[in-house]
C-alpha positions in Angstrom: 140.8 95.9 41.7 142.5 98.1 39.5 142.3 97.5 35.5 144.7 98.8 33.1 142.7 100.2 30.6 145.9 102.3 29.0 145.4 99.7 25.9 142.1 100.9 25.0 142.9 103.1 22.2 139.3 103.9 20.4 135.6 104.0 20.9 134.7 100.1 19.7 137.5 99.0 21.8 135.7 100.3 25.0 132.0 100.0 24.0 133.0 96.3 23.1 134.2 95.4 27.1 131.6 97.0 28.4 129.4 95.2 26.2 131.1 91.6 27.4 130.5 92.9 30.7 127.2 93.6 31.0 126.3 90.1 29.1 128.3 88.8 32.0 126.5 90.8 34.6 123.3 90.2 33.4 124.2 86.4 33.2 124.9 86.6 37.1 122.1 88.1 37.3 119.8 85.7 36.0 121.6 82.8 38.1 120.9 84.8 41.4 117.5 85.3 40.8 117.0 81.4 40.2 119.5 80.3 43.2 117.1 83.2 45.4 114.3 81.0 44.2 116.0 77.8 45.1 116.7 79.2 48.9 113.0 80.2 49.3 111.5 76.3 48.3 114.3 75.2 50.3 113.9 76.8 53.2 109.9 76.0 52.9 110.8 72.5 52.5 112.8 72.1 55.3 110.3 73.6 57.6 107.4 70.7 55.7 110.3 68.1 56.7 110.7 69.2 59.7 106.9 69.6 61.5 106.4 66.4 59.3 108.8 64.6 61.1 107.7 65.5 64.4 104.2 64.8 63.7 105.7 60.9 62.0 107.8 60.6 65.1 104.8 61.0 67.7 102.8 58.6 65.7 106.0 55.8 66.5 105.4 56.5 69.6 102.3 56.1 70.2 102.0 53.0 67.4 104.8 51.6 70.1 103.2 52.2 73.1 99.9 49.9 71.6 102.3 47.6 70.0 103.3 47.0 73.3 100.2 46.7 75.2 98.6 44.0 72.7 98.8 40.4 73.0 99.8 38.0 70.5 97.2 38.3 67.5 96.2 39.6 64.2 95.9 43.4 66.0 99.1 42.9 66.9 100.6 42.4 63.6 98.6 44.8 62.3 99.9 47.1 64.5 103.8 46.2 64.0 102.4 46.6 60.0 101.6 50.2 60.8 104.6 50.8 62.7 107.2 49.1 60.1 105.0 51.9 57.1 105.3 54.8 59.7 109.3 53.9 60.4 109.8 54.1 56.8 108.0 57.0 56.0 110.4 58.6 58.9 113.3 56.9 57.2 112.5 59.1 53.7 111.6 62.3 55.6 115.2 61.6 57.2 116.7 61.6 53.9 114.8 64.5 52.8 116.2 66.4 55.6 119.2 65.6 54.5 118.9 67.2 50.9 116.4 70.2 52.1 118.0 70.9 56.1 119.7 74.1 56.8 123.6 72.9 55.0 121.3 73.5 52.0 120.1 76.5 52.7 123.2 78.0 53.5 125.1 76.7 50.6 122.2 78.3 48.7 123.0 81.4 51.0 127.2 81.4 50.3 126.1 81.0 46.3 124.3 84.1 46.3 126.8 86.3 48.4 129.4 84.8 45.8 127.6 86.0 42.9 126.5 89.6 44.7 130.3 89.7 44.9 131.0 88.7 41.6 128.1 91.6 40.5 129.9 94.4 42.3 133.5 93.4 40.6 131.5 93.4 37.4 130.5 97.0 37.8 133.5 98.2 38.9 135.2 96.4 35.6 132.5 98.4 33.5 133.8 101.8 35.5 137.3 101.4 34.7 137.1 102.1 31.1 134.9 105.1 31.3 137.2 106.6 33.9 139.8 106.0 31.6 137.3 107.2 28.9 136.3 110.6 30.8 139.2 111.3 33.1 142.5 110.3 31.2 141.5 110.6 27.3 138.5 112.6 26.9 138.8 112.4 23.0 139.3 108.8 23.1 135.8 107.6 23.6 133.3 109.3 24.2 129.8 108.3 24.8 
């Protein structure tokens, strides 16, 4: 985008914006780094959830295939014990998944390429008063 810069008339004028933006740019910075961080436990998460849920979902099985094969009894209801836990314990990875599955890591993903965005606007901001600086006024402001 192109700035107007023709207002800045003297050195403190310009050091002062470039100064905002690079306390701005240094801000985004910081955030990226952290949401970078947040996409790698995420995307380690989601593959715990995942092989965890696979191994939770054979153990149904094959609690329901005994289940099945008992008679009435105390190992019986032992059994449908072990299987109500296990079911549960696949209901909370399920919910997991839902906070930790890949629609988190790409919204991680789109936050970072917003913020890369934001980081290359920043810099060209921070350009366009030292082109006005060193192309347009050379007395003006000098650094």
């Amino acid at each position: 985008m192109n700035y107007n810069t023709q207002l800045l008339a003297t050195k403190p004028d310009c050091q002062a914006l470039i100064n905002i933006a690079n306390s701005e740019k240094e801000g985004l910075a910081y955030r990226k780094t952290g949401l970078d961080r947040q996409r790698q436990n995420v995307t380690l998460t989601t593959a715990e959830i995942e092989a965890e849920l696979a191994s939770v979902t054979a153990e149904l099985n094959a609690l329901q295939a005994v289940y099945d094969s008992l008679p009435d009894g105390p190992t019986r209801q032992d059994t449908q014990i072990k299987f109500r836990k296990v079911e549960y314990k696949k209901f909370l990875l399920e919910q997991r998944k839902g906070n930790y599955g890949v629609l988190s890591v790409l919204e991680k993903e789109y936050d970072i390429s917003c913020i890369e965005k934001d980081i290359v606007e920043t810099d060209a901001f921070i350009l366009a008063p030292l082109a006005q600086v060193f192309f347009r006024r050379k007395a003006t402001c000098v650094y």
